[in-house]
C-alpha positions in Angstrom: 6.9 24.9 15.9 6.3 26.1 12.4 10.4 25.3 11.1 8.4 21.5 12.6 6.1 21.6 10.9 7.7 22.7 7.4 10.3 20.0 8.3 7.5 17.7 8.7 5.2 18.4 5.5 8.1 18.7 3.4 8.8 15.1 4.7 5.6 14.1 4.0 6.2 15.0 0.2 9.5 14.2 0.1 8.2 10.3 0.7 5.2 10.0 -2.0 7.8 11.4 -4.3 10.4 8.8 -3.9 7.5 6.6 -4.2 6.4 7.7 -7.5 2.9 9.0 -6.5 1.9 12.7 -7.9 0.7 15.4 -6.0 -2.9 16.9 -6.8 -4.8 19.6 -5.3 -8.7 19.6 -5.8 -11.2 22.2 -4.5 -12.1 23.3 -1.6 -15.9 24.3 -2.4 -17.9 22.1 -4.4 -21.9 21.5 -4.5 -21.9 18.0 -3.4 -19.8 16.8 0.1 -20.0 13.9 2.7 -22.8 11.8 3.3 -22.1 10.1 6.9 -24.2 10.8 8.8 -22.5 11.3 11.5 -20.0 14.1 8.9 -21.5 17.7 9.5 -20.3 20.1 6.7 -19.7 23.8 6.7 -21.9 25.7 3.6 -20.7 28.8 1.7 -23.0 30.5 -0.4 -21.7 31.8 -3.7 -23.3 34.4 -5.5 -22.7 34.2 -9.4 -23.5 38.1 -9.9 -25.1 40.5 -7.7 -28.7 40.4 -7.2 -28.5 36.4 -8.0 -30.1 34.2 -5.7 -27.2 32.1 -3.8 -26.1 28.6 -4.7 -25.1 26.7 -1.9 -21.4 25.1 -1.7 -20.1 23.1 1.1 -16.1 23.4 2.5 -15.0 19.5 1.8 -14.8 17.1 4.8 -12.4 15.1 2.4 -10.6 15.5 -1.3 -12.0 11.9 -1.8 -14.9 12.8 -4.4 -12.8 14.9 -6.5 -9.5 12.9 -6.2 -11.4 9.5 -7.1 -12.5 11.6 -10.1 -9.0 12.5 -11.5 -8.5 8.0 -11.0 -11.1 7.3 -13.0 -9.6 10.1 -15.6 -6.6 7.8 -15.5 -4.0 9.7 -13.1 -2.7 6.5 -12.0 -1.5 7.0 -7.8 -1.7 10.1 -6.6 -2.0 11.9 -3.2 -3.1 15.2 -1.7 -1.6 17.6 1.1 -4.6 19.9 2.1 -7.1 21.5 4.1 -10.6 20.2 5.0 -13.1 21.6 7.2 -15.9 19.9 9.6 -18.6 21.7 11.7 -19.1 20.7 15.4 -15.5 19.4 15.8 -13.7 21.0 18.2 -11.6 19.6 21.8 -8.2 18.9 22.4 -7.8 16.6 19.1 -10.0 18.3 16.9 -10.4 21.9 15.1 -13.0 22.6 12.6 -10.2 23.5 10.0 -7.5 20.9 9.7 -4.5 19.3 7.2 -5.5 16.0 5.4 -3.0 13.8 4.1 -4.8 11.7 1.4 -3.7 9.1 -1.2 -4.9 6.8 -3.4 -3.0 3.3 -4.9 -4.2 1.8 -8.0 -3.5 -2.1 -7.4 -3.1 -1.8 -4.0 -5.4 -3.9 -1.4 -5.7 -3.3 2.0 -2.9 -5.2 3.5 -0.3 -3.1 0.8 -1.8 -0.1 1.7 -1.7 -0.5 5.7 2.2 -1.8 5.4 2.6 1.7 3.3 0.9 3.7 5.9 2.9 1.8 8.9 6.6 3.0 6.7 5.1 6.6 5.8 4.5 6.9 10.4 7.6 5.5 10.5 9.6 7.6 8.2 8.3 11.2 9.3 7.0 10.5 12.9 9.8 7.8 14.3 6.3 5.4 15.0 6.4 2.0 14.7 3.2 0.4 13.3 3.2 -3.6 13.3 0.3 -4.7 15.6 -3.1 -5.5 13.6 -6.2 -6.4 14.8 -9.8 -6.8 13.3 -12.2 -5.0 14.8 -13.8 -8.3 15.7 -10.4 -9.0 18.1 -10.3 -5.1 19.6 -13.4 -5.5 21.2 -13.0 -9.6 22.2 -9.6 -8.4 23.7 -10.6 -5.1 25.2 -14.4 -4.7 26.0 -15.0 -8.8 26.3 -17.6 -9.0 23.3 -18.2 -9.9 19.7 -19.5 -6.8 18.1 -20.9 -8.8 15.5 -23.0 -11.4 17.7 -23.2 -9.5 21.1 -27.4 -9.4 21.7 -28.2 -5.8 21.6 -29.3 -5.3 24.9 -26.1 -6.6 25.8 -24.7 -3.4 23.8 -27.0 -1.1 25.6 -26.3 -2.0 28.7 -22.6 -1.5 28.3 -22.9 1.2 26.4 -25.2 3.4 29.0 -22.8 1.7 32.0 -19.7 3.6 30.4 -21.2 6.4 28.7 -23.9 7.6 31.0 -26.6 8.3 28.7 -30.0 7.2 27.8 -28.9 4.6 24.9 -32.3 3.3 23.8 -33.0 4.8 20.6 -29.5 4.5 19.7 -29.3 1.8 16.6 -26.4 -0.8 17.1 -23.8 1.1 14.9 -24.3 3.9 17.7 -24.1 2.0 20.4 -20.3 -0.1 19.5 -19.1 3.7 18.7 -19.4 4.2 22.2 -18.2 1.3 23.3 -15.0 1.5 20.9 -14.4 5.5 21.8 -14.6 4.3 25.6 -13.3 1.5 26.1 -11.4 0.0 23.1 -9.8 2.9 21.4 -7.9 4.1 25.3 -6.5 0.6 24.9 -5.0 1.2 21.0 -1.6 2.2 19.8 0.2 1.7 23.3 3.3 0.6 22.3 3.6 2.0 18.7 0.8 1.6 16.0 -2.2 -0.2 15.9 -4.3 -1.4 12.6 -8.0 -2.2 13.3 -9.4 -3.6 10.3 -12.4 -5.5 9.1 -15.4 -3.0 10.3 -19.1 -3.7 9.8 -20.1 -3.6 6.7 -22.7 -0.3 7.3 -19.8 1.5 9.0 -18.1 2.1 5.3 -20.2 3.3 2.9 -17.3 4.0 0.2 -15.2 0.5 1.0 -16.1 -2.8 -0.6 -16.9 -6.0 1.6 -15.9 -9.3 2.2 -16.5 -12.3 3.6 -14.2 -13.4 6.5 -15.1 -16.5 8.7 -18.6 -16.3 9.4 -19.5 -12.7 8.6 -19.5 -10.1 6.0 -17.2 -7.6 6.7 -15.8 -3.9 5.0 -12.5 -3.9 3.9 -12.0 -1.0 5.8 -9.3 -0.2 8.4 -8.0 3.0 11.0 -4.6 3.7 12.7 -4.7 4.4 16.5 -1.9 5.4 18.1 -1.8 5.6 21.9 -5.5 5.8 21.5 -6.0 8.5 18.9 -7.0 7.8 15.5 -4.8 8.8 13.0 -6.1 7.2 9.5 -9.3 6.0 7.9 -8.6 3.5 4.8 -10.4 1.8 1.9 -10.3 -0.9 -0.4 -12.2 1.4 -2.2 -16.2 0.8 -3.9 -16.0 0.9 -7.3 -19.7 -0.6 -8.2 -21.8 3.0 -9.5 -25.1 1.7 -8.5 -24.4 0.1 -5.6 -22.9 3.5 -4.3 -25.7 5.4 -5.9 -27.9 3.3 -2.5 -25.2 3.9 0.1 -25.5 7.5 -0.5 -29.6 7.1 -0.6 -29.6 5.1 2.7 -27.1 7.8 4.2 -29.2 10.5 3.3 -32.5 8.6 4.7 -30.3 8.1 7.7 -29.8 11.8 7.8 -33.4 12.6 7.5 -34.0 10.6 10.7 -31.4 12.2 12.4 -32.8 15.6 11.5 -30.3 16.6 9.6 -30.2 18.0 6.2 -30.7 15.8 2.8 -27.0 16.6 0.7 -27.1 16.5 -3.2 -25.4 13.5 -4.0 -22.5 14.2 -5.8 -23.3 13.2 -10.0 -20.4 13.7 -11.2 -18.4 11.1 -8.8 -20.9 8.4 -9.8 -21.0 9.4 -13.2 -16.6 9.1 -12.9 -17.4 5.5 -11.0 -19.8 4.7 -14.7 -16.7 5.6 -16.8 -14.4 3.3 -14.6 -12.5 3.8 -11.8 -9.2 1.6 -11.0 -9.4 -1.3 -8.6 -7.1 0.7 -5.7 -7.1 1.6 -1.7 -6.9 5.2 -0.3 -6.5 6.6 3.2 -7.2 10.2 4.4 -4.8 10.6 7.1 -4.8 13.4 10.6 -1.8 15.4 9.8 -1.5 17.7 12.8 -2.7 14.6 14.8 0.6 13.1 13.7 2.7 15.9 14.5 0.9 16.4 18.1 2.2 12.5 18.3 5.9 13.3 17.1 6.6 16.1 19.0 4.5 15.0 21.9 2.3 17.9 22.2 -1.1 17.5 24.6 -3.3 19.7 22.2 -3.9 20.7 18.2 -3.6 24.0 19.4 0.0 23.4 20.3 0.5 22.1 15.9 -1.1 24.7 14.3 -0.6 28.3 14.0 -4.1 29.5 14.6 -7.0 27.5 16.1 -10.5 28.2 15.4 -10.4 30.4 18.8 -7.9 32.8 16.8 -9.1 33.4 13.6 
């Protein structure tokens, strides 16, 4: 398993270079890190001497706020092989310590972008990737309702009937997460690779919107392949202010969650002021890719030490 999984990173790099696109590596600690609500980040606390009070860092969920940072510096496309770390994830697909692949395409939109993330499964994991769906048509054809005009009681109910849990203070982003985790995503990726694209505008805080038919939608998409999801892209925000209030109404979300308030990250907005390219990124499961090519039932089976052996 690890000559695989050199063979398979090395393929990996081996594809953005005939492509053109430069490898970067950003750090691991910085004092700003995900919003989401739903993201929980794992703090370090660095000590700048001895006997100086601690500053808080946080392990990165993502390279996304440093790489879109080296974009607006003018890197043109680049892309990044690395580590990223998220508290509370661990099962048979997750492990709080994991490899990212992300990259970022100046001029891309989201349909280039999804046709170069169907060729990089292809290339390094044998998948096919040609079925697309909006998120509008995953849950019409697989859970029988419009997430966008589906009364919410109509959500709860569902909801509670396949989860089993008291759903009434759940808000209705909450409520079509468990109805996509239990009854749409099973359904995703059976016969290769599926694209579900077109999310709800508050489910994509970094990703501009659109309109399409009768709603506003994010121009956001995922991967799922035989029901696991394998990528998370972007046409990616590039309005400073207006991502300056996402972050505000994430962290407000957080307070009512009783989580933690996170420093929003300055110098990203500030890099957003200067200019940032029009482009789409994707942060991409790498040891969810390799569980799929080599057919393996677990992370644990992908990487050489799981959380339980460290």
């Amino acid at each position: 398993m690890l000559q695989r999984r050199a063979d398979f990173l090395a393929a990996i790099r081996q594809f953005f270079r005939d492509k053109g696109v430069l490898e970067v590596d950003t750090p691991l600690l910085a004092s700003s890190t995900a919003l989401d609500p739903y993201l929980d980040s794992i703090e370090a606390h660095y000590h700048e001497a001895p006997g100086v009070a601690p500053k808080t860092l946080y392990l990165q969920t993502s390279p996304e706020y440093a790489m879109k940072r080296l974009l607006a510096a003018g890197s043109g496309p680049i892309y990044q092989l690395g580590r990223a770390f998220r508290d509370g994830e661990r099962g048979r697909r997750h492990n709080p310590e994991f490899t990212m692949l992300e990259w970022y395409r100046p001029g891309f939109d989201l349909d280039l972008l999804m046709s170069e993330v169907a060729e990089l499964v292809q290339v390094v994991a044998e998948v096919p990737a040609t079925e697309r769906l909006t998120y509008r048509e995953a849950f019409l054809r697989y859970a029988g309702m419009d997430p966008f005009l589906a009364p919410l009681d109509d959500l709860q109910a569902r909801a509670a009937e396949l989860s089993g849990l008291q759903v009434g203070d759940l808000n209705r982003d909450e409520l079509l997460d468990i109805i996509l985790s239990h009854q749409v995503e099973p359904c995703l990726g059976q016969a290769g690779g599926t694209f579900v694209y077109h999310y709800p505008p508050s489910q994509a805080a970094l990703a501009q919107t659109c309109q399409s038919d009768d709603i506003v939608v994010a121009q956001r998409f995922e991967l799922y392949v035989r029901g696991i999801e394998l990528a998370n892209g972007y046409f990616e925000l590039t309005d400073a202010e207006e991502q300056a209030r996402r972050f505000a109404q994430d962290n407000l979300h957080r307070v009512q969650l009783g989580k933690p308030e996170i420093p929003i990250d300055q110098r990203f907005i500030a890099a957003l002021r200067q200019g940032m390219p029009s482009c789409a990124g994707v942060a991409l499961g790498v040891d969810r890719l390799l569980m799929i090519a080599v057919g393996a039932q677990s992370i644990d089976d992908v990487i050489p030490f799981p959380i339980d052996r460290v």
